[in-house]
C-alpha positions in Angstrom: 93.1 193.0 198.5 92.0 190.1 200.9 90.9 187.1 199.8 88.7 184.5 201.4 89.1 181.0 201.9 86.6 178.2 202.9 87.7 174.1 203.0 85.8 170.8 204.2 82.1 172.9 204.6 83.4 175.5 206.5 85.8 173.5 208.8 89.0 175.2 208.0 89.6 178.7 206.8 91.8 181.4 205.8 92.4 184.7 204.9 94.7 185.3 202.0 96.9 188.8 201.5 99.8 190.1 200.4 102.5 192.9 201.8 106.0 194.3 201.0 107.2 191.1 203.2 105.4 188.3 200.9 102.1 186.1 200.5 100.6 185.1 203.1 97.6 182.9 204.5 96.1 183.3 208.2 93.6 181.0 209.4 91.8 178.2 211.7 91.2 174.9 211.6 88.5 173.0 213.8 89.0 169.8 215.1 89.5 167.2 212.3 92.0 165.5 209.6 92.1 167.6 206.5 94.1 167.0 203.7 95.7 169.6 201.1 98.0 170.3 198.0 100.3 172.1 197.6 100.9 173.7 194.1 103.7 176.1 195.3 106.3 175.8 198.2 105.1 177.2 201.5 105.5 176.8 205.1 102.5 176.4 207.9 103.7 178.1 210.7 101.4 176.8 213.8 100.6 180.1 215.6 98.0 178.6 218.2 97.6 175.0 219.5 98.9 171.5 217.9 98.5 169.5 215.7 99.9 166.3 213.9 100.8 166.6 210.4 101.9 163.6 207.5 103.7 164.1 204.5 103.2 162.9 201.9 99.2 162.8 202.7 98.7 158.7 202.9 102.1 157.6 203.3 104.3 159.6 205.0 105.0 159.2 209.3 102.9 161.4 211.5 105.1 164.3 213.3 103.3 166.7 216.1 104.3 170.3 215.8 103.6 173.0 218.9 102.9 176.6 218.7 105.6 178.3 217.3 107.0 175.6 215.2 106.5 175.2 211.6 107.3 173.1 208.5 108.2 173.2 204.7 105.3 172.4 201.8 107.4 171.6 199.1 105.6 172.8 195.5 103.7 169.4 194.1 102.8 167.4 197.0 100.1 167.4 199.6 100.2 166.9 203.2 97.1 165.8 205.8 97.3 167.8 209.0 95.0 166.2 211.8 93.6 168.7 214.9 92.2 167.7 218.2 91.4 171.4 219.2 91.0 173.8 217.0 94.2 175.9 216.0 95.4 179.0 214.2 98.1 179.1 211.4 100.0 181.2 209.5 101.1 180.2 206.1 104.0 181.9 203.9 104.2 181.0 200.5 106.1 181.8 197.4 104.1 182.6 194.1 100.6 183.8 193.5 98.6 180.6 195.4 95.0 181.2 194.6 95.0 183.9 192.1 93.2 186.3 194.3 96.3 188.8 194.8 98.0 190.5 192.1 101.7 191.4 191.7 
């Protein structure tokens, strides 16, 4: 089953599935700062462009991350991600995220 994602009025979204490797999310961003939680430890893999990302959203320092690179969501925080060009991403997580897949 894929599920469908939609953020900030259409700005950012996603695709959510699952296969024998994991959970997953694959998606865009347009050009913007968008903040989001994270209930569950995952990783945001940037697959195309760049983009600046602060963690925790609010207070922590602002790090720039290429194509290719990615970093760790860990479970119970949030984390604003600011884009100048829109982007692609992919997004492994642990857990069920949105309740859309089933086990």
């Amino acid at each position: 089953m894929i599920g469908q994602n939609e953020y900030y009025e259409g700005q950012v979204r996603s695709l959510e599935f699952k296969n024998a490797q994991g959970n997953f999310t694959v998606g865009v961003m347009e050009p913007g700062e968008w903040t989001f939680e994270a209930p569950i430890l995952e990783w945001m893999r940037l697959v195309r462009g760049s983009w600046d990302v602060q963690q925790p959203a609010g207070q922590g320092e602002w790090t720039t991350y290429t194509e290719g690179e990615e970093f760790e969501v860990p479970g119970g925080t949030d984390f604003t991600v600011r884009v100048t060009d829109t982007v692609a991403y992919l997004c492994p997580y642990t857990g069920e995220f949105l309740g859309h897949l089933s086990a």
